[in-house]
ChimeraX commands (.cxc) that place a marker at each C-alpha (Angstrom):
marker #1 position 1.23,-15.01,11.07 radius 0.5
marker #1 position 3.47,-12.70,8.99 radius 0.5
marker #1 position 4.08,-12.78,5.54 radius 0.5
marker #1 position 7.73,-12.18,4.25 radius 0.5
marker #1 position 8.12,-11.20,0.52 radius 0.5
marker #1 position 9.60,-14.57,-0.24 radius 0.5
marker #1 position 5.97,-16.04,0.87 radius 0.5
marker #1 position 4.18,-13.61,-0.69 radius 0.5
marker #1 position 5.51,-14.70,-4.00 radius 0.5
marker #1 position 5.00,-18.14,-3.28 radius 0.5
marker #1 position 1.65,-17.35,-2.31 radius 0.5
marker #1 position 0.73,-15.91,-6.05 radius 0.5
marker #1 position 2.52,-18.49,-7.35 radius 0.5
marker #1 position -0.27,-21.14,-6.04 radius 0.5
marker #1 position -2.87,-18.85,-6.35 radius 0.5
marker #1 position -1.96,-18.65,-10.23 radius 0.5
marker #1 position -2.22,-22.44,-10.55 radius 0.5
marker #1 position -5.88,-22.02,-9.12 radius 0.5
marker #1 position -6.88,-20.12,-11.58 radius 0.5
marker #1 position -8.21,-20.63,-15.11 radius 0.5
marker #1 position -8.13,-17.00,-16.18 radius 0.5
marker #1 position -6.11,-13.89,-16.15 radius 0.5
marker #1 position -7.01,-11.33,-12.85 radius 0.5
marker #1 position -5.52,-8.29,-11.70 radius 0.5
marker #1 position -4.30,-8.22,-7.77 radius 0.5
marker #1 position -4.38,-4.78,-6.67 radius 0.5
marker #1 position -2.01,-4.75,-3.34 radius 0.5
marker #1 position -2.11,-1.92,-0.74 radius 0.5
marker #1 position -0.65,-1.70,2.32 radius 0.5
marker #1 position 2.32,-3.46,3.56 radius 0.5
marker #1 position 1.75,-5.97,1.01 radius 0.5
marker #1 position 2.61,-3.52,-1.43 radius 0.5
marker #1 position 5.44,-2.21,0.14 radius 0.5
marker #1 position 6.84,-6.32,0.15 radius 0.5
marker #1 position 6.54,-5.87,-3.73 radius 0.5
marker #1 position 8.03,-2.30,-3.71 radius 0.5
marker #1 position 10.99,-2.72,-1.47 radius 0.5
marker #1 position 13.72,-5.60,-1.71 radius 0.5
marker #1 position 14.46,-4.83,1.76 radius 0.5
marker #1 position 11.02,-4.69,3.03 radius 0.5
marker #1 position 10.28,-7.07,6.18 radius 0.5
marker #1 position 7.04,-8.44,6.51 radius 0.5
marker #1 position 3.36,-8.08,6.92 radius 0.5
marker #1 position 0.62,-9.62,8.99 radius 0.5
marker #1 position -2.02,-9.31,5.91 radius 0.5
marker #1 position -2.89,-9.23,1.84 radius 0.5
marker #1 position -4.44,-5.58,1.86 radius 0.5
marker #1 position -6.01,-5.81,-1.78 radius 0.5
marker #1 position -7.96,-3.09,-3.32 radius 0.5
marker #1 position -11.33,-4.26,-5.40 radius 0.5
marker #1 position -11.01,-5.18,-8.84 radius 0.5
marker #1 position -12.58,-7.15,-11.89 radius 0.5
marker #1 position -11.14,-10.05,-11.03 radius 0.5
marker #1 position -10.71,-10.37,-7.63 radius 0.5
marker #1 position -13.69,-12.52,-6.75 radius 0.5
marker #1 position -11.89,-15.39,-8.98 radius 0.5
marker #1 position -8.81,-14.35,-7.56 radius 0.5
marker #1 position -10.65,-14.97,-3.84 radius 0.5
marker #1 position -11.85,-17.90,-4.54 radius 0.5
marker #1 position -8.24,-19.50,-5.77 radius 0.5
marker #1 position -7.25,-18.31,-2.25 radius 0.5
marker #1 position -9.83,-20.21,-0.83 radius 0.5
marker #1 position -9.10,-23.32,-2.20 radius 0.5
marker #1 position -5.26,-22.67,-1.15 radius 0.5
marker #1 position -6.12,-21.66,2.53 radius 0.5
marker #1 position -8.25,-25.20,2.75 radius 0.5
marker #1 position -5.34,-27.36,1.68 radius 0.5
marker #1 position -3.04,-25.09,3.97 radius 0.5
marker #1 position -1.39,-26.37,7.18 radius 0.5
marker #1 position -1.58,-24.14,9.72 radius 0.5
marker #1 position -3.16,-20.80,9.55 radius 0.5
marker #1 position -5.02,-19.23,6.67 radius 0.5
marker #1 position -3.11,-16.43,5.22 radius 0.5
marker #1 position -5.26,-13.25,5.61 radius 0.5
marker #1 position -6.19,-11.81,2.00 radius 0.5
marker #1 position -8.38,-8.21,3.16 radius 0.5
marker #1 position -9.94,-6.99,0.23 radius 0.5
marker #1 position -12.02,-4.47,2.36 radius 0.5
marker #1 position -9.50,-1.49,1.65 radius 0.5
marker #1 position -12.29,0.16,-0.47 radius 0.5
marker #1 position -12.71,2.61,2.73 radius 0.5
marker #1 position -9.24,3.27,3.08 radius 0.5
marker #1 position -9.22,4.78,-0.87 radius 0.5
marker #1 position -10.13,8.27,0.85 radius 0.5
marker #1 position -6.65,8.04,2.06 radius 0.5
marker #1 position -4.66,8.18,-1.54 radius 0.5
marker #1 position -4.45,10.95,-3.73 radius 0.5
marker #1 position -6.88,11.78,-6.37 radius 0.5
marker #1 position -5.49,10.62,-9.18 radius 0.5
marker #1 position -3.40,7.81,-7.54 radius 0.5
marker #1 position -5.22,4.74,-10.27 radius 0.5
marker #1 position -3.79,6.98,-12.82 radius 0.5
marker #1 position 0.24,6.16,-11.37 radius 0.5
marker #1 position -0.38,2.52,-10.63 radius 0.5
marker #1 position 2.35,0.44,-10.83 radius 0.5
marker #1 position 2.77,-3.44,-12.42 radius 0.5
marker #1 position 5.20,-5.66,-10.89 radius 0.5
marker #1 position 6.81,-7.85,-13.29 radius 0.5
marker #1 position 8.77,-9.51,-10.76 radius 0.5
marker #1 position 5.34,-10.17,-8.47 radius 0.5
marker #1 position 3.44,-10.77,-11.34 radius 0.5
marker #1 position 2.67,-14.58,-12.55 radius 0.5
marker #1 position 1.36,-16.08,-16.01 radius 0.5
marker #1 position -2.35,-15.42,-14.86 radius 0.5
marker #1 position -1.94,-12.53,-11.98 radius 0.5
marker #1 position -1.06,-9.17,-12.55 radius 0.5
marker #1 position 0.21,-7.54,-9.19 radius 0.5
marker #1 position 0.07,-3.87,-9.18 radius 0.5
marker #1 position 0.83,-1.34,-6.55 radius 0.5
marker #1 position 0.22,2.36,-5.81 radius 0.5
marker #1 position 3.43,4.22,-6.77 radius 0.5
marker #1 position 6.06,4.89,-3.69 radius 0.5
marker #1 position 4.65,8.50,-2.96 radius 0.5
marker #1 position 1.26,7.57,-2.97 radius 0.5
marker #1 position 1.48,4.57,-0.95 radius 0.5
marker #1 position 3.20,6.85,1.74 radius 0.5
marker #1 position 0.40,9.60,1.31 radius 0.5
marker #1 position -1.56,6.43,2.53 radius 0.5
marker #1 position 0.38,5.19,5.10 radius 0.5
marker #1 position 0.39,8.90,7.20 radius 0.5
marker #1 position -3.31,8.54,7.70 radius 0.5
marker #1 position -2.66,5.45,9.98 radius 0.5
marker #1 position 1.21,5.78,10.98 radius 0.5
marker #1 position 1.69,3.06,13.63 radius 0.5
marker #1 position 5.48,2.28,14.01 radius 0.5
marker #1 position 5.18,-0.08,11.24 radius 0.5
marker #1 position 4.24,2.58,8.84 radius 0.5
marker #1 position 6.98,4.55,9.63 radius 0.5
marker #1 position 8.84,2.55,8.64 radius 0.5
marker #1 position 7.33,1.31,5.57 radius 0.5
marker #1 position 7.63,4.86,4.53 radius 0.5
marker #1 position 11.28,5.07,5.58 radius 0.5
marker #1 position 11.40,1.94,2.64 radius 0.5
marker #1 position 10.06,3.85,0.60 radius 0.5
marker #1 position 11.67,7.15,0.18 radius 0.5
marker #1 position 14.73,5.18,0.05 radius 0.5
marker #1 position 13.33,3.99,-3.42 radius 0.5
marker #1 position 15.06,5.48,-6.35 radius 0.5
marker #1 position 13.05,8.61,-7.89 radius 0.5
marker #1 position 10.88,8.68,-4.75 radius 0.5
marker #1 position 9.46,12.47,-5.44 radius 0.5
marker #1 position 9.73,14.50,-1.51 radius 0.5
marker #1 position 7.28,16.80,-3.68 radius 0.5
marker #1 position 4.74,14.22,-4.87 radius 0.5
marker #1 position 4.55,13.06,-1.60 radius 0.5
marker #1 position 3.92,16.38,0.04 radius 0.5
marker #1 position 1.34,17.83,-2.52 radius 0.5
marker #1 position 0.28,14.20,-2.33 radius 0.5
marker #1 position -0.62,15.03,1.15 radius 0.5
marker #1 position -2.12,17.87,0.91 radius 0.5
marker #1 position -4.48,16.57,-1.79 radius 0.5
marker #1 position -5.95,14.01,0.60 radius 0.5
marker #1 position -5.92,15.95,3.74 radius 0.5
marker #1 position -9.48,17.69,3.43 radius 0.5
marker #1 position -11.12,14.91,3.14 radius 0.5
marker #1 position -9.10,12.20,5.72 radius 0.5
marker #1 position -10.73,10.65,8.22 radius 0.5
marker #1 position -9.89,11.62,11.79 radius 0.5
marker #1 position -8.47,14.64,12.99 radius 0.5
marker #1 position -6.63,16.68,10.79 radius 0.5
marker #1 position -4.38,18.33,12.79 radius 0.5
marker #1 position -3.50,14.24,13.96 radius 0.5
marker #1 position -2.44,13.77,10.30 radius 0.5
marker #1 position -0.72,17.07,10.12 radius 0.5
marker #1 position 1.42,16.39,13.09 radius 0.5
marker #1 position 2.05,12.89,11.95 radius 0.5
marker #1 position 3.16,13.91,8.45 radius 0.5
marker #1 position 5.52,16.62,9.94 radius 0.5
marker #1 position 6.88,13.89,12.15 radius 0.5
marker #1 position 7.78,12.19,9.33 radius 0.5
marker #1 position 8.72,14.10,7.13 radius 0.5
marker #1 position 11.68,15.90,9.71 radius 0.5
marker #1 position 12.69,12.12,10.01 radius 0.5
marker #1 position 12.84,11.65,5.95 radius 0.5
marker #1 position 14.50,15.27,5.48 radius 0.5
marker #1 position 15.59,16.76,8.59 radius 0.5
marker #1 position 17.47,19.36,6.35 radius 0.5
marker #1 position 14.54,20.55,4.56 radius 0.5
marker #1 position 11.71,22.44,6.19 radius 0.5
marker #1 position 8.18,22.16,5.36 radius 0.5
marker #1 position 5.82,25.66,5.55 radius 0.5
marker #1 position 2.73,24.42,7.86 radius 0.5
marker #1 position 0.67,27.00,6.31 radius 0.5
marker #1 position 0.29,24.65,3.53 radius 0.5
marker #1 position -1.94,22.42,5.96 radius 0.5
marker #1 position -4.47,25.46,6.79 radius 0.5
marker #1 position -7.68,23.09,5.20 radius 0.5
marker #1 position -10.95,25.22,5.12 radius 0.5
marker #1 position -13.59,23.75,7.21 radius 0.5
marker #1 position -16.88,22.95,5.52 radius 0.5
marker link #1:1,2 radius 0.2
marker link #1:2,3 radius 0.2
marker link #1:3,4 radius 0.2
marker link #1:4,5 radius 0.2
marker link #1:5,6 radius 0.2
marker link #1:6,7 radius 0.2
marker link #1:7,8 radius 0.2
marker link #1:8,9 radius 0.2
marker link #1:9,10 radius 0.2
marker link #1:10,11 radius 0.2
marker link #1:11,12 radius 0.2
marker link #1:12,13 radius 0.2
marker link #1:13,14 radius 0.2
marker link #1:14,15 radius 0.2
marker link #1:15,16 radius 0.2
marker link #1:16,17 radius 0.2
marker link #1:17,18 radius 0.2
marker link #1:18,19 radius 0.2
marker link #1:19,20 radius 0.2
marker link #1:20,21 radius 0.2
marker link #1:21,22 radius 0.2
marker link #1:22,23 radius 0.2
marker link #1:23,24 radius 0.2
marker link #1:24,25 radius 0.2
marker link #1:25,26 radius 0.2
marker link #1:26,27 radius 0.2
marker link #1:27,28 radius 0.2
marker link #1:28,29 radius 0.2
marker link #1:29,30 radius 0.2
marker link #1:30,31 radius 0.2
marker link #1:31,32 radius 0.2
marker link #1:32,33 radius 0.2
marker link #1:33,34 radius 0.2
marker link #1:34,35 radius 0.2
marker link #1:35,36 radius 0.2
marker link #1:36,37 radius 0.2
marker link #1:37,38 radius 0.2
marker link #1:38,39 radius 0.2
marker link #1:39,40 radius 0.2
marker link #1:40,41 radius 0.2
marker link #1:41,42 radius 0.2
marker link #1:42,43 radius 0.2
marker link #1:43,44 radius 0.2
marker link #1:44,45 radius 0.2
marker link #1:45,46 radius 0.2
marker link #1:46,47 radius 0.2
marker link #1:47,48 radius 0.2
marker link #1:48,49 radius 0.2
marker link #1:49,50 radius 0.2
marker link #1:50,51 radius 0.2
marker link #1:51,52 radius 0.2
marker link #1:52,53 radius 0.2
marker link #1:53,54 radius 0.2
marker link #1:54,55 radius 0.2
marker link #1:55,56 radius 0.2
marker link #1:56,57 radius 0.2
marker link #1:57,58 radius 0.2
marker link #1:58,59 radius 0.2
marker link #1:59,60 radius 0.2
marker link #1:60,61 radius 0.2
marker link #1:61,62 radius 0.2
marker link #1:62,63 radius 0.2
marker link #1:63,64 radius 0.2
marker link #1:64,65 radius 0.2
marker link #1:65,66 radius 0.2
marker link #1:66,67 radius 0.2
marker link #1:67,68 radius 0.2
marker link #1:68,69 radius 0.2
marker link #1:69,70 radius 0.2
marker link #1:70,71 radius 0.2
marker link #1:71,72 radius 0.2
marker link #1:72,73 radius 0.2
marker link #1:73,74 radius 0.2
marker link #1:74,75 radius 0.2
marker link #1:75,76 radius 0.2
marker link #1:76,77 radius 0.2
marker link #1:77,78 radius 0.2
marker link #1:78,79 radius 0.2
marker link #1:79,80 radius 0.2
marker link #1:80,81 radius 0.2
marker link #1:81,82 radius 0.2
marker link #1:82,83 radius 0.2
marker link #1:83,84 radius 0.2
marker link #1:84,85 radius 0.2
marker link #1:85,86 radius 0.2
marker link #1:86,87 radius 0.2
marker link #1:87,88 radius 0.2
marker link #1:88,89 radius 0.2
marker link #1:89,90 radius 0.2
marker link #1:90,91 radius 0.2
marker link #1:91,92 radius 0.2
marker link #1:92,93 radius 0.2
marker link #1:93,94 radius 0.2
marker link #1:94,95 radius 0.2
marker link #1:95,96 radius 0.2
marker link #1:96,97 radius 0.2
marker link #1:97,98 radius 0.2
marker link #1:98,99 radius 0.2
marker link #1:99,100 radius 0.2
marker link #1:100,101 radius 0.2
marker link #1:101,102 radius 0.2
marker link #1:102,103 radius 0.2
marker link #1:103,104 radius 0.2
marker link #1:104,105 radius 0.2
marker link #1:105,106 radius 0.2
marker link #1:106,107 radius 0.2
marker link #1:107,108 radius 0.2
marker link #1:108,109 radius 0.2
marker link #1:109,110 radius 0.2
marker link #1:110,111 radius 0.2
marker link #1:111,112 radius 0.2
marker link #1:112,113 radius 0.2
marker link #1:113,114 radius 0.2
marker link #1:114,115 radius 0.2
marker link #1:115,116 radius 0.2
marker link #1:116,117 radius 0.2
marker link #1:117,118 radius 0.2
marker link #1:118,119 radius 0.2
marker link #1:119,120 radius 0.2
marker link #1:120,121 radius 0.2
marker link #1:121,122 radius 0.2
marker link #1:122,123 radius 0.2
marker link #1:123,124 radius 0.2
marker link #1:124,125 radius 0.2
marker link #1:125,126 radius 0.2
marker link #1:126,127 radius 0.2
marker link #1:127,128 radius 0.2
marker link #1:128,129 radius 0.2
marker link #1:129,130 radius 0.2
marker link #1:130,131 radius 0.2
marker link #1:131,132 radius 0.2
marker link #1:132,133 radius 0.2
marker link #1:133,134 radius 0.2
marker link #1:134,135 radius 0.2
marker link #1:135,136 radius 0.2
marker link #1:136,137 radius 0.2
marker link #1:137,138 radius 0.2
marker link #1:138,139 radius 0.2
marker link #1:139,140 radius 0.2
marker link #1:140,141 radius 0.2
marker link #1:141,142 radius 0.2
marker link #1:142,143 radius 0.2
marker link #1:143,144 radius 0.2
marker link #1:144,145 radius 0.2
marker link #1:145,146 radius 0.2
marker link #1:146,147 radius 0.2
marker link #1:147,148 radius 0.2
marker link #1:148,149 radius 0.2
marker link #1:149,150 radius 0.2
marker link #1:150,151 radius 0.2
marker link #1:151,152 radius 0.2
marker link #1:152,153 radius 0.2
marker link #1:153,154 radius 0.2
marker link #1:154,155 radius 0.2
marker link #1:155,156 radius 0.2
marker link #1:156,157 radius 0.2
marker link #1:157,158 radius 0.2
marker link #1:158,159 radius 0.2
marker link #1:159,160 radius 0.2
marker link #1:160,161 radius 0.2
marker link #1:161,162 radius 0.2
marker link #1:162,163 radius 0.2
marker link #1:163,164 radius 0.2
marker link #1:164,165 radius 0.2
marker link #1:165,166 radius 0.2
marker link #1:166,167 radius 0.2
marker link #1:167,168 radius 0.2
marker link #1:168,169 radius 0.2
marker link #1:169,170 radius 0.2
marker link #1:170,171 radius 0.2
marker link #1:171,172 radius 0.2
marker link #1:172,173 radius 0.2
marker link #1:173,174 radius 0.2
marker link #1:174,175 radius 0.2
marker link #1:175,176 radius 0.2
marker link #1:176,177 radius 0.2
marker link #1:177,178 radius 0.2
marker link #1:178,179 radius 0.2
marker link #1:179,180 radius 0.2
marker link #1:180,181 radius 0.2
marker link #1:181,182 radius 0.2
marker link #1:182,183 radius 0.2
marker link #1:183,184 radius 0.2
marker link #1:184,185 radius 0.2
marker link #1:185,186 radius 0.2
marker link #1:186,187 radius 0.2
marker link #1:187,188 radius 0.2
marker link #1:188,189 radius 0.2
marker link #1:189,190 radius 0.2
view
């Protein structure tokens, strides 16, 4: 089943009047990119980093996936792993969705730049495009995203020289104009 961004909000919008208390909903992955990007398409899951509240939050969704027709909408809050693939400091840029965000959910996102950061380390066509979104974003930072990169890349899962080639890729597509000096992406072996 895919999610459009009209269902996603719809989707908070029930899980807010299952829920007795204020949580924060920490979206990753093309969930995120739905709340980043008007023109964003759709997404076959709820990637959702771990927070305080989530466990209420997961049980709300519960109760709205029983009294669903049809199938269950897939809420992964397993993305812990995947944190290895954002910069360092990437909780520190976090973003809060007012339009996304309900009377008792707080949506937040990872900002444009690091989102993409994330998004290289997998790069199906999908993600491509999801990036493509969001460099179109105003104030999306080409330089974030590269040192951004370059932050994460030592210690990415996978073959590095995958994710180099994949981020080059990308990047030519985002800014054919500007070059990018590969010796940047020399990472020490330990």
């Amino acid at each position: 089943m895919l999610i459009t961004r009209a269902e996603l909000k719809r989707f908070l919008e029930k899980a807010d009047r299952n829920l007795r208390e204020p949580v924060d909903f920490l979206l990753v992955g093309g969930a995120a990119v739905l709340v980043l990007c008007p023109q964003g398409t759709a997404t076959r899951d709820i990637d959702a980093m771990p927070t305080e509240g989530l466990p209420l939050l997961m049980e709300a969704i519960g109760r709205i996936n029983q009294s669903r027709r049809g199938a269950p909408l897939d809420v992964n809050t397993r993305c812990d792993p995947y944190e290895v693939h954002f910069p360092e400091e990437w909780r520190e840029h976090l973003l809060l969705s007012m339009e996304f965000s309900t009377e008792r959910i707080r949506v937040f996102t990872p900002c444009p730049e690091d989102l993409a950061v994330a998004k290289i380390f997998r790069l199906h066509a999908k993600d491509a495009d999801d990036i493509m979104l969001l460099s179109e974003l105003p104030g999306f930072d080409r330089k974030r995203f590269l040192c951004g990169f370059i932050d994460v890349l030592p210690g990415a899962i996978g073959d590095r020289s995958w994710h180099v080639q994949s981020f080059l890729m990308v990047h030519r597509r985002l800014y054919p104009d500007i070059p990018v000096d590969e010796t940047l992406f020399h990472v020490k072996q330990s």
